[in-house]
BAMI-711417 format. One line per 4 residues: for each residue x, y, z of N, C-alpha, C, O, CB. Coordinates in steps of 0.1 Angstrom, whole numbers, plus 5000, padded with zeros to 4 digits. Glycine has a CB too. Example, Ala and Ser with C-alpha at 12.3 -4.5 7.8 and 13.67 -1.06 7.14 Angstrom:
5132,4943,5078,5123,4955,5078,5132,4967,5078,5142,4967,5085,5113,4955,5090 ~ 5128,4978,5071,5137,4989,5071,5129,5000,5079,5134,5011,5080,5141,4994,5057
//
This chain:
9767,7511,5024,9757,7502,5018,9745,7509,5014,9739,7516,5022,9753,7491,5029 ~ 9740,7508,4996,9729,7513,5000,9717,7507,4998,9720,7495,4996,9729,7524,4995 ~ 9707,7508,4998,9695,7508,4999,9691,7493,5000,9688,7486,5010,9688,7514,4989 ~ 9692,7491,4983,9692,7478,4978,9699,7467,4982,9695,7456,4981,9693,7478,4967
9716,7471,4990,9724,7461,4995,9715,7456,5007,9712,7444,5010,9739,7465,4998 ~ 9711,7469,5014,9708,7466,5030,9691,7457,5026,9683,7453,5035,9707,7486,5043 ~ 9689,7455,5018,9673,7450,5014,9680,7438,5012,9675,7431,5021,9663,7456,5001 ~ 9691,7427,5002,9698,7422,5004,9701,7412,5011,9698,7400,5011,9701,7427,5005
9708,7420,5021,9714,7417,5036,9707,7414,5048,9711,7409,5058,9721,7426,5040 ~ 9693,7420,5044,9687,7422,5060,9680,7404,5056,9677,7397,5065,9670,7441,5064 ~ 9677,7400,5044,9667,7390,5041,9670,7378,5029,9668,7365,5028,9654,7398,5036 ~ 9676,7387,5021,9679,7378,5010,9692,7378,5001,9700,7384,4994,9669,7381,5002
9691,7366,5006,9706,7356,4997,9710,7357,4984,9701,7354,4976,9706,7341,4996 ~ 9721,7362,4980,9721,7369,4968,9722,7359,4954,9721,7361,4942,9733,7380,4968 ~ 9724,7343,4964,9725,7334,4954,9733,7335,4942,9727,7336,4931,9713,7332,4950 ~ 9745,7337,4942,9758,7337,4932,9753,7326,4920,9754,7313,4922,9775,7332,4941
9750,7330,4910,9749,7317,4898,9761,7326,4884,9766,7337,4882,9725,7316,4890 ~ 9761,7313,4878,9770,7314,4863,9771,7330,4858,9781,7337,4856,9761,7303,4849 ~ 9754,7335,4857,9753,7348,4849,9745,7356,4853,9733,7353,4851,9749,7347,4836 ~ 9747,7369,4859,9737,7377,4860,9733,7385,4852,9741,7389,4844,9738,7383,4868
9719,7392,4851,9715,7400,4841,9706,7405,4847,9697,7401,4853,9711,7395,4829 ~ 9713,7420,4844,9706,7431,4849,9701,7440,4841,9708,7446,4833,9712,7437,4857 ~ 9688,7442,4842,9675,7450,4837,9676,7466,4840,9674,7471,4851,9661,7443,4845 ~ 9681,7473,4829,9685,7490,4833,9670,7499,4834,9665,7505,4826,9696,7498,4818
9667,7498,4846,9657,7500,4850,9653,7515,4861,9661,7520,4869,9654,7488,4854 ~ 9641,7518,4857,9637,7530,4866,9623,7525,4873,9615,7517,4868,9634,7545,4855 ~ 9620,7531,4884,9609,7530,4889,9601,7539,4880,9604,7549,4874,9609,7532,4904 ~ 9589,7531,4883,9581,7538,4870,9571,7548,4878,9564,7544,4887,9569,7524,4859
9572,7562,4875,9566,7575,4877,9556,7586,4862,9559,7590,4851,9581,7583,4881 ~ 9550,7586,4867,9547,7593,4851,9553,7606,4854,9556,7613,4864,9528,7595,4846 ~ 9555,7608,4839,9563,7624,4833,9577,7615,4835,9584,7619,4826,9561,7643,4846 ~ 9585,7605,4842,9596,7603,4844,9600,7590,4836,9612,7587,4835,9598,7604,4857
9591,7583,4832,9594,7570,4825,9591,7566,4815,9579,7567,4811,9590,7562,4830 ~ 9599,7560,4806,9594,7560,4792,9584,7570,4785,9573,7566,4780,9589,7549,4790 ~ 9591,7585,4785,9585,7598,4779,9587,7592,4767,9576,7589,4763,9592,7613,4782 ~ 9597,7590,4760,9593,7589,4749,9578,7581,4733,9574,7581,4722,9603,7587,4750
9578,7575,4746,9564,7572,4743,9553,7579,4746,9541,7574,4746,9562,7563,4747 ~ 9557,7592,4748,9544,7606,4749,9548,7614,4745,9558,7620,4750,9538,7611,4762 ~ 9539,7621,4729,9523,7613,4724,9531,7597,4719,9543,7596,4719,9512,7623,4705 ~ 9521,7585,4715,9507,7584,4716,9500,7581,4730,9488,7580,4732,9502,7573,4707
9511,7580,4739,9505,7573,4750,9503,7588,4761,9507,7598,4756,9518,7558,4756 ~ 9495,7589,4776,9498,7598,4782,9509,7595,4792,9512,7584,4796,9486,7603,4787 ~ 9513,7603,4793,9522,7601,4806,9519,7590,4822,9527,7583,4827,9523,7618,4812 ~ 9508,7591,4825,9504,7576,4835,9507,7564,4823,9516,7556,4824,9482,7574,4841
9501,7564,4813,9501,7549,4807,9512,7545,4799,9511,7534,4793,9490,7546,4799 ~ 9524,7555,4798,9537,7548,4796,9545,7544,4809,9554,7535,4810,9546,7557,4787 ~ 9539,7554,4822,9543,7550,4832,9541,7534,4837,9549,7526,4841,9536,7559,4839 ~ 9527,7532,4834,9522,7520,4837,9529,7507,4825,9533,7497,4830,9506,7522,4837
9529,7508,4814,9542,7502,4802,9553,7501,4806,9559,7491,4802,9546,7508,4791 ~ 9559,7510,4814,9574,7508,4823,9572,7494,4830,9578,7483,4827,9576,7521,4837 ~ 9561,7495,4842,9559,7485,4849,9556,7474,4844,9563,7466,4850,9553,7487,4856 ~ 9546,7466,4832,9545,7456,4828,9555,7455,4818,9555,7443,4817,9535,7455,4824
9561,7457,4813,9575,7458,4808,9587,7451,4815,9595,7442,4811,9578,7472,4806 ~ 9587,7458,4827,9596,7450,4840,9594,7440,4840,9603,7432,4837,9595,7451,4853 ~ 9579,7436,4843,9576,7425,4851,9577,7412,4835,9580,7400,4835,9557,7428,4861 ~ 9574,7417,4827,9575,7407,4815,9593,7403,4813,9596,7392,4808,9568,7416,4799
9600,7412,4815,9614,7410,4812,9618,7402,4820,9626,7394,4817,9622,7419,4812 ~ 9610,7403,4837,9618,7395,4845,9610,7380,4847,9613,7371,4854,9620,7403,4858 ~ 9600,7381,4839,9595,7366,4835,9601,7360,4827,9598,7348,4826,9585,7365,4831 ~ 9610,7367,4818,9618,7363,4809,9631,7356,4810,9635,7347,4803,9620,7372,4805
9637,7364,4820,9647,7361,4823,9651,7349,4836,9662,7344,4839,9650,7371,4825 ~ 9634,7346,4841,9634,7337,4850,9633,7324,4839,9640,7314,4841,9621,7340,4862 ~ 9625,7325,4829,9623,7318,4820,9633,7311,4816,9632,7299,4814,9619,7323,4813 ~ 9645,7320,4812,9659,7318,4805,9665,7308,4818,9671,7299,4813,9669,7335,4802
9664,7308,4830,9668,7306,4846,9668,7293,4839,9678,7286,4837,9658,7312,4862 ~ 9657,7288,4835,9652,7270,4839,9663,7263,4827,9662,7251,4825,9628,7264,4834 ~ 9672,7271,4820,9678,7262,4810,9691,7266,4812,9699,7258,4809,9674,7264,4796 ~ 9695,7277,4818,9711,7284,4823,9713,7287,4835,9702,7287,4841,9714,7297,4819
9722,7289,4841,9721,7292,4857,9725,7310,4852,9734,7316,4846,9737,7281,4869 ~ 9712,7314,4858,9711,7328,4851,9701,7333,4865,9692,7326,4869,9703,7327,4831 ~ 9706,7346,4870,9699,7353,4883,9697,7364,4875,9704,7366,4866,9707,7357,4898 ~ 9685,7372,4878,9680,7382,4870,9678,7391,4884,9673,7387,4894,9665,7377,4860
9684,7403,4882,9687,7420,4886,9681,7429,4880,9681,7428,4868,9699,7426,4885 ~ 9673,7441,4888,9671,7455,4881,9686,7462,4885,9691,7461,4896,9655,7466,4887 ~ 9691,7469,4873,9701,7477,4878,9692,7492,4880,9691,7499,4870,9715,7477,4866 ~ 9686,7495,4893,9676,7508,4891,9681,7519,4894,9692,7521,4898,9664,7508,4897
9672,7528,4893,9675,7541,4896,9657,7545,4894,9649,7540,4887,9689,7550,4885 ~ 9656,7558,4904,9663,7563,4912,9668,7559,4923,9665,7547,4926,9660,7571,4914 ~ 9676,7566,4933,9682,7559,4942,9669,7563,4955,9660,7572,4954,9700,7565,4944 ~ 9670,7557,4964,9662,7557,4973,9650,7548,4980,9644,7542,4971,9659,7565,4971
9646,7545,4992,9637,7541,4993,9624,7535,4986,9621,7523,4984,9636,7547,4998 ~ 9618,7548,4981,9604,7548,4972,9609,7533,4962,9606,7521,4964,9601,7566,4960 ~ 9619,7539,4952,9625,7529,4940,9622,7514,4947,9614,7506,4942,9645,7531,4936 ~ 9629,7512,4958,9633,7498,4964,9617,7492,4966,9614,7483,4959,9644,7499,4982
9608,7499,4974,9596,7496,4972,9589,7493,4961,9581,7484,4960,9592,7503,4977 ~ 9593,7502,4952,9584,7501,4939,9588,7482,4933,9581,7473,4928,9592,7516,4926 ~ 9600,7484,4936,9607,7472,4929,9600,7462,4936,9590,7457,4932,9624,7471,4929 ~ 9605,7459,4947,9597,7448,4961,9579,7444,4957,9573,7433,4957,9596,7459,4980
9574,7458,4953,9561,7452,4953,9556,7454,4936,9544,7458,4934,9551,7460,4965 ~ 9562,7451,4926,9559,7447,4915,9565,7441,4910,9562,7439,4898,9558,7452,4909 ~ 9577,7434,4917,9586,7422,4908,9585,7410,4921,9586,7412,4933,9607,7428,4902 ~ 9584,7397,4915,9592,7387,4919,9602,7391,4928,9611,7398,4924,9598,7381,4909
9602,7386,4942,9613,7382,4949,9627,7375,4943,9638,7378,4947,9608,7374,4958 ~ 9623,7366,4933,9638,7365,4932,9649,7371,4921,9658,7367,4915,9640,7352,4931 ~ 9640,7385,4924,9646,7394,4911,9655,7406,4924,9652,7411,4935,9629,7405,4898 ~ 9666,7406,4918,9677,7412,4931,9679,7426,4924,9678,7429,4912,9696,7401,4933
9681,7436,4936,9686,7448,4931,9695,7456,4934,9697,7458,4946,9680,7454,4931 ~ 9705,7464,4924,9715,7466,4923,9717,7483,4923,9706,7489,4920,9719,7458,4912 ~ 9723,7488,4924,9715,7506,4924,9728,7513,4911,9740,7515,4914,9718,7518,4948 ~ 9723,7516,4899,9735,7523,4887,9724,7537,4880,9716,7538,4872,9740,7507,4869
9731,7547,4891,9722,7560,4887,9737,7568,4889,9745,7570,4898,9705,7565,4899 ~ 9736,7573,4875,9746,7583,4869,9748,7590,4864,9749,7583,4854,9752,7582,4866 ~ 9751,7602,4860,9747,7612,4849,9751,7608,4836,9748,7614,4826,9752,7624,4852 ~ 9758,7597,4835,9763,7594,4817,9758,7579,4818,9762,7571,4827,9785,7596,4812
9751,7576,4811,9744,7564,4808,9753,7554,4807,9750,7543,4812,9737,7565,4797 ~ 9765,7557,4800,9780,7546,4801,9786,7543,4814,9791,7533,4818,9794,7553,4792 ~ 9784,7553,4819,9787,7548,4838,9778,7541,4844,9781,7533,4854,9787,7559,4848 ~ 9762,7544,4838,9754,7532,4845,9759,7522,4840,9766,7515,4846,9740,7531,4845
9755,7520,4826,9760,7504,4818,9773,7496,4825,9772,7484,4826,9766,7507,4801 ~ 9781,7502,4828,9798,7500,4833,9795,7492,4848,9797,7481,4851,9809,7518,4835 ~ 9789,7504,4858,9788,7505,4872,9780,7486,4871,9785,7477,4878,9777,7523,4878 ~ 9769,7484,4864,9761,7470,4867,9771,7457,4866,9773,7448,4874,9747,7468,4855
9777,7460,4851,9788,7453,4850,9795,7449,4861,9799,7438,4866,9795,7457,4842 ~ 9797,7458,4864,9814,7458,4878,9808,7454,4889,9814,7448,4898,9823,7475,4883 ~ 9795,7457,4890,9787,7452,4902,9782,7437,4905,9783,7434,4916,9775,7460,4902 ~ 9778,7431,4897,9778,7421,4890,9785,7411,4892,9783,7400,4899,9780,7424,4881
9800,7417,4883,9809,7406,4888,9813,7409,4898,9817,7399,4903,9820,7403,4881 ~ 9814,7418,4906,9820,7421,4921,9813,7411,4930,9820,7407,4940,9818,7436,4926 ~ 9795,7406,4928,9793,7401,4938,9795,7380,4931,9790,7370,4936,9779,7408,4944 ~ 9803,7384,4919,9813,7371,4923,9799,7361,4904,9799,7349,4902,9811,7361,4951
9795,7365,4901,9790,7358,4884,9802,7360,4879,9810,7369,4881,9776,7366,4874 ~ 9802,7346,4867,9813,7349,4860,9811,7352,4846,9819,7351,4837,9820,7339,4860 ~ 9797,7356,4845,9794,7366,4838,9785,7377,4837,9775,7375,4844,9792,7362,4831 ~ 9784,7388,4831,9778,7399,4834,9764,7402,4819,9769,7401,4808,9792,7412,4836
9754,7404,4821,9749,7409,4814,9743,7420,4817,9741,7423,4829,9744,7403,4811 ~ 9737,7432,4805,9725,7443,4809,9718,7443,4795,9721,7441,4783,9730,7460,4814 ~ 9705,7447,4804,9699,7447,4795,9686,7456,4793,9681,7462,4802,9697,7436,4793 ~ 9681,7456,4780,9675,7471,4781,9655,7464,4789,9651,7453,4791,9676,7480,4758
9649,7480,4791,9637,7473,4797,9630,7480,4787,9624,7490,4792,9631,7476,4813 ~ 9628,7480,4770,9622,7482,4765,9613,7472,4750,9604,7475,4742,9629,7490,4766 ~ 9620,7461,4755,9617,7447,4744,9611,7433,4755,9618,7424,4759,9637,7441,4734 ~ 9597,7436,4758,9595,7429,4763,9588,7410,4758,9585,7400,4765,9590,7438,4768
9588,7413,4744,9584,7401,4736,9602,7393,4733,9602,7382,4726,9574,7407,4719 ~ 9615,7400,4738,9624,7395,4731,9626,7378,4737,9623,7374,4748,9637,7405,4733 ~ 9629,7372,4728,9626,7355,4728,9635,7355,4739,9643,7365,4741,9631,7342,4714 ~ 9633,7345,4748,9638,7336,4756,9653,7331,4754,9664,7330,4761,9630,7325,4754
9649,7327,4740,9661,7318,4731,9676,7325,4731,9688,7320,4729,9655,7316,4713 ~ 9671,7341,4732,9683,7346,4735,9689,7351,4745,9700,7357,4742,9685,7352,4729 ~ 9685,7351,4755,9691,7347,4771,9699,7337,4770,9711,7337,4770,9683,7342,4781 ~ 9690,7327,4770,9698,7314,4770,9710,7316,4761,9721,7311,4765,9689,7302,4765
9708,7321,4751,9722,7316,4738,9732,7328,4743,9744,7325,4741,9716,7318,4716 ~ 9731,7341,4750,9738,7348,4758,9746,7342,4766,9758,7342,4765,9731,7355,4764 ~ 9739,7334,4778,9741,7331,4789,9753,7323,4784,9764,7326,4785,9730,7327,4797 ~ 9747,7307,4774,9758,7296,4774,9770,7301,4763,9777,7291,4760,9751,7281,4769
9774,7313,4757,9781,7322,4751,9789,7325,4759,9801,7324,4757,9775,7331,4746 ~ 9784,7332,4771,9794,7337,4781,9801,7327,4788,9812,7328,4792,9787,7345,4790 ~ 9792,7315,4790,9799,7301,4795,9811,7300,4791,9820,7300,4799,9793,7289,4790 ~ 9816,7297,4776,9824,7288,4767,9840,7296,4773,9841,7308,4774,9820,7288,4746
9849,7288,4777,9863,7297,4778,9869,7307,4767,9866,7308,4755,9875,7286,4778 ~ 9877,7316,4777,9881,7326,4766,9872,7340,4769,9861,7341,4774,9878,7320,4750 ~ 9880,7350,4766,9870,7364,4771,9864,7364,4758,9867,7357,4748,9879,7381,4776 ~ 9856,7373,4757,9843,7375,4747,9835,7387,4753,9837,7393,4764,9831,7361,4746
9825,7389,4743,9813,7399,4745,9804,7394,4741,9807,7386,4732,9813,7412,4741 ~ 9790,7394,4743,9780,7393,4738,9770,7405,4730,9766,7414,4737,9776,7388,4747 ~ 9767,7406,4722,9758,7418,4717,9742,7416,4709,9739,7407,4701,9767,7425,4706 ~ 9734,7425,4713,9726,7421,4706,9719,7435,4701,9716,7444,4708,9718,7410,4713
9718,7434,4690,9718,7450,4683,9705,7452,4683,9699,7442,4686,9725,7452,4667 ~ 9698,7465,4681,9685,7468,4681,9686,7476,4669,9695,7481,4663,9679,7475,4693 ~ 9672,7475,4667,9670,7478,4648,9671,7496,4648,9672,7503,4638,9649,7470,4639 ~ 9671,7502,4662,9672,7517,4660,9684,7520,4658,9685,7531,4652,9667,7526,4670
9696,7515,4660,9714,7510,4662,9719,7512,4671,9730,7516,4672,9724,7516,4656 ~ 9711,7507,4686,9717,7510,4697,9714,7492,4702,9714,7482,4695,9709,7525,4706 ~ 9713,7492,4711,9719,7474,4714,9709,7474,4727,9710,7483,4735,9741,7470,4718 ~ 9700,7464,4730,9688,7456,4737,9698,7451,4746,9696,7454,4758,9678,7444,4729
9709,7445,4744,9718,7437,4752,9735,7434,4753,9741,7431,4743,9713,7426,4749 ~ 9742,7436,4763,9757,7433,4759,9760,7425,4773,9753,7427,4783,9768,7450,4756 ~ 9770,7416,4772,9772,7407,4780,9787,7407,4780,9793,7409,4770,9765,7395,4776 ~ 9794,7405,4794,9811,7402,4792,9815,7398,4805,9813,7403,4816,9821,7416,4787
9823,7386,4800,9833,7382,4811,9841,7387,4821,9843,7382,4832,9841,7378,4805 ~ 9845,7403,4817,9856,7407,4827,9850,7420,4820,9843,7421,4810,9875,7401,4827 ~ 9856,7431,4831,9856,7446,4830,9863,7453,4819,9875,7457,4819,9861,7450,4841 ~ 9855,7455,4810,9859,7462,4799,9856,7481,4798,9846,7484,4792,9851,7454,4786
9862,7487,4801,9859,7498,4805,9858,7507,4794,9852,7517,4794,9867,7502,4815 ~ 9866,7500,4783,9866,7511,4769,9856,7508,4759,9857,7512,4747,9881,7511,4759 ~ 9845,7499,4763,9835,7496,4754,9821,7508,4759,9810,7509,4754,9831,7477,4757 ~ 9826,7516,4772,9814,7522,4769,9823,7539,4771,9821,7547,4779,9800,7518,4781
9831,7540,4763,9839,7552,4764,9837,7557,4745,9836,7551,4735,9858,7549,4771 ~ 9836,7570,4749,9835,7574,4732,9821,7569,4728,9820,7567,4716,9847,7565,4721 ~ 9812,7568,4734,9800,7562,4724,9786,7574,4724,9784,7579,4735,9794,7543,4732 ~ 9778,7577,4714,9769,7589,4717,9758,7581,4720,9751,7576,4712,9765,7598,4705
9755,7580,4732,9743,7572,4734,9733,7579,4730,9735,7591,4725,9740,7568,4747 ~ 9721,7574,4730,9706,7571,4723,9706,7581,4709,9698,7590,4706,9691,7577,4735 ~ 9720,7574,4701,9719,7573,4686,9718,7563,4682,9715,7553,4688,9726,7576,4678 ~ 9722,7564,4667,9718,7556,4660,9730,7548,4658,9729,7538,4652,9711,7561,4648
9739,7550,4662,9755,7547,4662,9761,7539,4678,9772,7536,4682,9765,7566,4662 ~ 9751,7536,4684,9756,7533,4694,9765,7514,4695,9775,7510,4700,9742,7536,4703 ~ 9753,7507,4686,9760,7495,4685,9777,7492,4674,9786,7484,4675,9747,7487,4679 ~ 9775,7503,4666,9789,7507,4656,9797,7509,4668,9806,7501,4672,9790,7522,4644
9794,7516,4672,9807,7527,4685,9813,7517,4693,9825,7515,4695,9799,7540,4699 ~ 9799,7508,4701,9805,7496,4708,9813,7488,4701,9824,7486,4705,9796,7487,4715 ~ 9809,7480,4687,9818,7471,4681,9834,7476,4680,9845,7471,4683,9812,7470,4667 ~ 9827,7491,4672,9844,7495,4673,9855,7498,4680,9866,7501,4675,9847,7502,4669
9850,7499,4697,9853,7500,4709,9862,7488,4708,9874,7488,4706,9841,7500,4718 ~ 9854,7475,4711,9857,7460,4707,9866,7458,4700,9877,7453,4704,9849,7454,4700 ~ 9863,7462,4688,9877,7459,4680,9889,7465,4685,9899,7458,4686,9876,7464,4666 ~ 9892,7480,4690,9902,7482,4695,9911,7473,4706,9923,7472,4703,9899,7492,4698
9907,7469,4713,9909,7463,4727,9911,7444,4719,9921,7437,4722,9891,7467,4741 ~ 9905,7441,4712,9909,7430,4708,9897,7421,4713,9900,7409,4716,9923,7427,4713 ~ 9886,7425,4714,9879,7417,4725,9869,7412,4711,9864,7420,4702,9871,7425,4741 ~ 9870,7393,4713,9856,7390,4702,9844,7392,4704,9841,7391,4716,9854,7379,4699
9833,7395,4696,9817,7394,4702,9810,7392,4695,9807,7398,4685,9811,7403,4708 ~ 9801,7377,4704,9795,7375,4694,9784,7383,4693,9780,7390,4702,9792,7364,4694 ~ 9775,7383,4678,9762,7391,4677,9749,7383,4678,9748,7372,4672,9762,7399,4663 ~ 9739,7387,4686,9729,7382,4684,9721,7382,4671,9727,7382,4661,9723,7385,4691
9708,7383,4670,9695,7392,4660,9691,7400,4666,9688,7400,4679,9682,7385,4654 ~ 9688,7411,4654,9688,7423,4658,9670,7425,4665,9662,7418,4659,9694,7433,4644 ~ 9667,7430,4672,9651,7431,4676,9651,7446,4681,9661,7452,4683,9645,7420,4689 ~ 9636,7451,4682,9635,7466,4684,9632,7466,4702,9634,7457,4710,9621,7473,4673
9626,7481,4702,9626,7488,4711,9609,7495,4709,9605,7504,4701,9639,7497,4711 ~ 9604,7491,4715,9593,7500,4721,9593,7512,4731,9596,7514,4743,9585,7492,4727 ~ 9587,7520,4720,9594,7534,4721,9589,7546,4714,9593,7558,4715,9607,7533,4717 ~ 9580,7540,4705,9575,7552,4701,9560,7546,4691,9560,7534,4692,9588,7562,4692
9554,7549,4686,9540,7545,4683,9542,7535,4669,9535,7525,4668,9528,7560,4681 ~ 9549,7538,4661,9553,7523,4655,9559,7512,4660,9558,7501,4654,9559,7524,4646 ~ 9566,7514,4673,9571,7500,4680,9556,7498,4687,9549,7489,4682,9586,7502,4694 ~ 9552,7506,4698,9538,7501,4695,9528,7491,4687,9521,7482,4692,9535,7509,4691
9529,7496,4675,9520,7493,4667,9527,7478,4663,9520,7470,4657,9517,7506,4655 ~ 9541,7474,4667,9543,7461,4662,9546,7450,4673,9548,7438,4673,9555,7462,4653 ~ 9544,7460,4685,9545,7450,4698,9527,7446,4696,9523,7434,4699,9551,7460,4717 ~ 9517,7454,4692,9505,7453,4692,9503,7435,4682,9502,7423,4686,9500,7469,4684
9504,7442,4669,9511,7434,4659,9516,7414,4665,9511,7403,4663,9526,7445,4656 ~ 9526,7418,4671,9530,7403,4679,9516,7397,4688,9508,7388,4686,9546,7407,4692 ~ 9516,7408,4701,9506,7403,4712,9489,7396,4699,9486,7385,4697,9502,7421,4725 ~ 9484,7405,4696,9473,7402,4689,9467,7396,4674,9457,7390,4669,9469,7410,4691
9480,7400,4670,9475,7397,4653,9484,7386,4649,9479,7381,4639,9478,7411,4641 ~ 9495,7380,4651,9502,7367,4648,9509,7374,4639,9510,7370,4628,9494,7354,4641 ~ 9516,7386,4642,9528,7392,4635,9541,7393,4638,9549,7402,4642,9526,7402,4631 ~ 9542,7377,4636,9560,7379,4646,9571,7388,4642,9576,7385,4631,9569,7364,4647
9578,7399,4648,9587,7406,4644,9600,7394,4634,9606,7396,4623,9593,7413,4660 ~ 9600,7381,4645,9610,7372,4640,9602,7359,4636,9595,7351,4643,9622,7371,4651 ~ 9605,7358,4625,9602,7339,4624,9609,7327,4627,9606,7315,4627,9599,7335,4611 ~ 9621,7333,4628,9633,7325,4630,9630,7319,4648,9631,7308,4652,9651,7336,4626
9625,7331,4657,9625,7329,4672,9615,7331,4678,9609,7341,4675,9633,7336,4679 ~ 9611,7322,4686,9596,7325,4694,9595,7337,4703,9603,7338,4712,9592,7313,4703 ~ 9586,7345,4701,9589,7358,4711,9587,7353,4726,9585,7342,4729,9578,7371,4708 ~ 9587,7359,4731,9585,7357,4746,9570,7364,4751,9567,7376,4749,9599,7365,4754
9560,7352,4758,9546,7361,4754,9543,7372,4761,9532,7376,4761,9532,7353,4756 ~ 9552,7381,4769,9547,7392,4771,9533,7394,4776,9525,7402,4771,9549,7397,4760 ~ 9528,7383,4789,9516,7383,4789,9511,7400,4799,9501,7408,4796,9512,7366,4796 ~ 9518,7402,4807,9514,7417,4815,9514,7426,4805,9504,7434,4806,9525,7423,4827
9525,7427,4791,9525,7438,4785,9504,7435,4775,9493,7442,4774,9544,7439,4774 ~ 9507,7428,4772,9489,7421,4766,9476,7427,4776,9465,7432,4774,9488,7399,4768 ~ 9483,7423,4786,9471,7426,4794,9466,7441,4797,9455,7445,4798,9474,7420,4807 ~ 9478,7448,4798,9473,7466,4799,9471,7470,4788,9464,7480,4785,9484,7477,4804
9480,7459,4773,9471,7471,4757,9459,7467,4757,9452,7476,4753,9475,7468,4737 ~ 9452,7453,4760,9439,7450,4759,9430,7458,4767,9420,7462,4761,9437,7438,4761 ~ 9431,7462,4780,9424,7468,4786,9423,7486,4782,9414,7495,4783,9429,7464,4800 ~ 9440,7486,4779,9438,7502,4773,9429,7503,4760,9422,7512,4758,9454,7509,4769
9430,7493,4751,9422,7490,4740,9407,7495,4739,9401,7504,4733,9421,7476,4740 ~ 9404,7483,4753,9393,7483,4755,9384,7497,4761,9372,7499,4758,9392,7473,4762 ~ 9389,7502,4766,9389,7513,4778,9390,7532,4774,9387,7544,4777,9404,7507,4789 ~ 9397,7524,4764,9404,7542,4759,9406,7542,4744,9401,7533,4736,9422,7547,4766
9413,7554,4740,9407,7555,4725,9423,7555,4720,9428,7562,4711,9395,7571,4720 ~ 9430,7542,4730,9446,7539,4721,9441,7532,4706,9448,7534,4696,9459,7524,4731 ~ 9435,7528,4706,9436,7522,4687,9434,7532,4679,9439,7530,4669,9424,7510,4680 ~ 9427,7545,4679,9428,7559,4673,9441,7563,4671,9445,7564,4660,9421,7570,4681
9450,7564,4684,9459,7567,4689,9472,7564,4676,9479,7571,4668,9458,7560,4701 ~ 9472,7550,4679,9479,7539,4672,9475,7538,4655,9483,7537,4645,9476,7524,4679 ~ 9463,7539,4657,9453,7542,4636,9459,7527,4637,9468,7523,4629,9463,7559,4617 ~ 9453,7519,4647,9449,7503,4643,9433,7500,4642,9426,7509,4646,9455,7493,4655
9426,7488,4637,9413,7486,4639,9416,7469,4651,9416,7458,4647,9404,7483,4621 ~ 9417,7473,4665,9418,7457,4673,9403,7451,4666,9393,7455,4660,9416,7458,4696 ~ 9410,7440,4670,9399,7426,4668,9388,7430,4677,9389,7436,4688,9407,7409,4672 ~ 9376,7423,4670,9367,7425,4681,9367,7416,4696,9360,7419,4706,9354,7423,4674
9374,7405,4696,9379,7395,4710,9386,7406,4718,9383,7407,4730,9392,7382,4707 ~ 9392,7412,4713,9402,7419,4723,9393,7428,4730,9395,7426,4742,9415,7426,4717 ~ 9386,7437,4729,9375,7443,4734,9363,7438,4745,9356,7445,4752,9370,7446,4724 ~ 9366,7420,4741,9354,7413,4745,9360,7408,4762,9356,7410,4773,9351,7398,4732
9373,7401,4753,9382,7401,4768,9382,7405,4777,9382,7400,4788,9391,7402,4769 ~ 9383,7421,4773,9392,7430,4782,9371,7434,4789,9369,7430,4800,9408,7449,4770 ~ 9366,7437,4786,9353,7444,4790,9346,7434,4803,9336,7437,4809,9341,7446,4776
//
């Protein structure tokens, strides 16, 4: 048993619902978490974007909860103690955790799945912790997707070509075989995975990844300026991720950073 089971077990009920969705997650460390967002950011304050990031996804997904029978999971890593703590004291209690730390990123993706359904959902989701404005609307339309009879997949592509989200009924082991992760090919590779095996799936809309100083500049964009990535879907408000750009805003010289001019409210707020 490890860590996270015996955390679990010693207290809490793992509450079996319709769909689980698990958040591919790291305890947030600086130098270890969302590097790729350094430059513009330093290493503490993508560290700290890890963490409101979490905590916005899993508001999200509690969100999605009130219209689906949907339990929201970090699938984390690293393994150990510290992680389990980290998780306990910056997420919601009724966010459960699952432990998928592996050297090939397709073995974590795989390992949550299988974990997942092993503790008995009859459907599996993961999902990425880097889109913390992604709407609501598509949980939910995940979740009651995975509902309908018949095997399926779910997908939801990200505009870099790697995928925010995949969802499936049963253990598909050749959807994460053959694929080059963190390209640009990653959502092709899975489809065509898919197609081999015979498996249908549906696609979501496609949404990004914050990740580098133009996702930045458009998560900025959403939170403050009324620039919705999508018009078609309400984002999800991302209020923790708002709360650390305003204060970084305010505080530090991220709008240099970014080569935005913030509003002068946002300054007013945050001071």
């Amino acid at each position: 048993m490890n860590s996270a089971q015996a955390w679990v077990s010693a207290g809490k009920s793992v509450g079996i619902t319709s769909c689980g969705i698990a958040v591919m997650a790291k305890a947030s460390a600086p130098g270890r978490t969302k590097t790729r967002l350094v430059p513009p950011l330093t290493h503490e304050e993508a560290a700290d974007f890890n963490t409101v990031f979490l905590r916005d996804i899993s508001a999200n997904i509690l969100e999605a909860g009130k219209v689906r029978h949907i339990q929201p999971y970090m699938a984390y890593g690293p393994p150990g103690p510290e992680s389990v703590a980290f998780f306990r004291d910056a997420l919601p209690g009724e966010v459960r955790l699952i432990e998928a730390w592996w050297p090939d990123f397709g073995d974590c993706l795989y390992g949550a799945i299988d974990q997942l359904l092993a503790l008995g959902h009859a459907s599996a989701v993961v999902l990425n912790s880097d889109s913390p404005t992604l709407p609501t609307s598509l949980l939910v339309e995940t979740a009651e997707v995975l509902s309908h009879p018949g095997d399926r997949a779910v997908l939801g592509p990200s505009t870099d070509g790697g995928y925010y989200l995949l969802g499936l009924k049963a253990r598909h082991r050749r959807l994460f075989e053959d694929v080059t992760w963190s390209t640009d090919q990653v959502a092709d590779q899975t489809l065509a995975r898919a197609a081999e095996i015979g498996l249908a799936v549906h696609l979501l809309p496609a949404w990004y990844d914050v990740d580098d100083a133009q996702s930045l500049s458009v998560l900025y964009g959403e939170l403050f300026e009324d620039r919705p990535f999508s018009r078609r879907h309400d984002r999800h408000h991302a209020a923790s991720s708002a709360r650390l750009m305003r204060t970084l805003l305010a505080r530090s010289d991220l709008a240099a950073r970014l080569d935005i001019v913030p509003r002068p409210a946002i300054a007013v707020a945050a001071g």
